[in-house]
C-alpha positions, -999 to +999 in steps of 0.1 A: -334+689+359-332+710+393-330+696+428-360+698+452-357+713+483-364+686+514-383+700+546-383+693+579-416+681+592-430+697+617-447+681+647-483+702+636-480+683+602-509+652+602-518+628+577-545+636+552-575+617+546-598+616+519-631+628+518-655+599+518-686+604+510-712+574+507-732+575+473-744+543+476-780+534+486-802+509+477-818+530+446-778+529+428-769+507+404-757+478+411-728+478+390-715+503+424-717+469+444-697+450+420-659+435+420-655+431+378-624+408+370-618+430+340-609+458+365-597+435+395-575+406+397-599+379+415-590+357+446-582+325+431-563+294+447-548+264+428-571+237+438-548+212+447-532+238+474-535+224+513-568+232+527-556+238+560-539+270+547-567+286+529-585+295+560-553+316+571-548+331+535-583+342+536-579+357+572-544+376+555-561+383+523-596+398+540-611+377+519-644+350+523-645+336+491-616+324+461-623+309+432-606+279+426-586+268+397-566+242+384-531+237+370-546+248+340-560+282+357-594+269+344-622+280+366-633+245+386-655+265+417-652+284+448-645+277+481-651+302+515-641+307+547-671+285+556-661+257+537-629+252+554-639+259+588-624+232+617-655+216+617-659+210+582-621+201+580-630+174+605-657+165+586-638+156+556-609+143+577-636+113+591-652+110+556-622+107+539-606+089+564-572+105+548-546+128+575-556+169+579-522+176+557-534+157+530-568+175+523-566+196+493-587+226+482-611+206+459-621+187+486-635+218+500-651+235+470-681+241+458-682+229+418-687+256+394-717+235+382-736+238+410-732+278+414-761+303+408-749+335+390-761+370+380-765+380+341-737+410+340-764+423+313-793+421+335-772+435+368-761+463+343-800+474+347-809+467+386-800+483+416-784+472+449-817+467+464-828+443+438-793+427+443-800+424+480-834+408+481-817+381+451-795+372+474-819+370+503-844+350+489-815+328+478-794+329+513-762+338+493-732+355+507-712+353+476-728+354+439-708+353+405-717+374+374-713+357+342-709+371+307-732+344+293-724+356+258-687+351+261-693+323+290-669+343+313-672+347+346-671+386+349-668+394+383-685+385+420-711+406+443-702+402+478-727+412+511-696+422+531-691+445+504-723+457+498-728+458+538-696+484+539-708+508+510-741+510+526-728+513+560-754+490+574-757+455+588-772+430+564-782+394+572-789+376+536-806+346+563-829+362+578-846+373+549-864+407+557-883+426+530-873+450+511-891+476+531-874+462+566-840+468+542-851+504+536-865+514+573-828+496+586-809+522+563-827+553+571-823+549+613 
């Protein structure tokens, strides 16, 4: 073992960056736009947590979307940022007719019943301009992929995400075509 020798920085020194160069376009494969669980640890909240937090935990967490469990870490649904906004909170706190403090999460969440999800085997063979107009012509922010051999949910495709590797706005509401999608990306 030897002992390194410790320099004084200097005030030309600067950070480094990395290069970043953007591959994606809406001709790559879509696995590019994808966040798999086998890779990444997903967003999930306990869904018996206070849903006046989650909006904050989102906001920390620079998230939209968590996927909701139960004490039993059993997938039960998702809920976003949209969810749980004031309004809806106010909403439920008239509906309910129960105090803000004691709304929970699964009074928020959308039930993993009622959720539309890619095939991970058929996303393995589109691109993220296929991915794009799906989730236009359904009006989704958020879509899970499912493993429907092994009934797992593999991972989620997100438009912020997809929006920040293409470096371009996208509006899944409006519902351009996909040549709009491709004149937007060239400007």
């Amino acid at each position: 073992m030897h002992t390194l020798q410790l320099h004084k920085t200097d005030a030309a020194d600067r950070l480094a960056w990395p290069v970043v160069e953007n591959k994606v376009s809406v001709t790559s494969s879509a696995m590019a736009v994808f966040t798999d669980f086998k890779q990444y640890m997903p967003h999930v909240i306990d869904e018996n947590a206070p849903a006046t937090r989650v909006e904050k935990i989102m906001r920390q967490s620079h998230v939209r979307m968590m996927l909701v469990v139960d004490a039993n870490n059993a997938f039960t649904g998702i809920v976003t940022s949209q969810d749980v906004s004031e309004q809806h909170i106010v909403q439920k706190i008239a509906e309910l007719k129960v105090p803000r403090d004691g709304l929970v999460v699964r009074d928020f969440m959308q039930a993993k019943t009622s959720l539309m999800s890619f095939d991970f085997t058929e996303l393995t063979k589109s691109s993220v301009g296929d991915v794009v107009e799906t989730l236009r012509d359904y009006g989704q922010h958020h879509c899970l992929v499912l493993d429907r051999d092994s009934h797992e949910v593999r991972g989620v495709i997100s438009v912020s995400d997809i929006a920040r590797e293409l470096r371009a706005p996208l509006d899944v509401q409006d519902k351009p075509t996909f040549s709009q999608l491709i004149r937007v990306l060239a400007a």
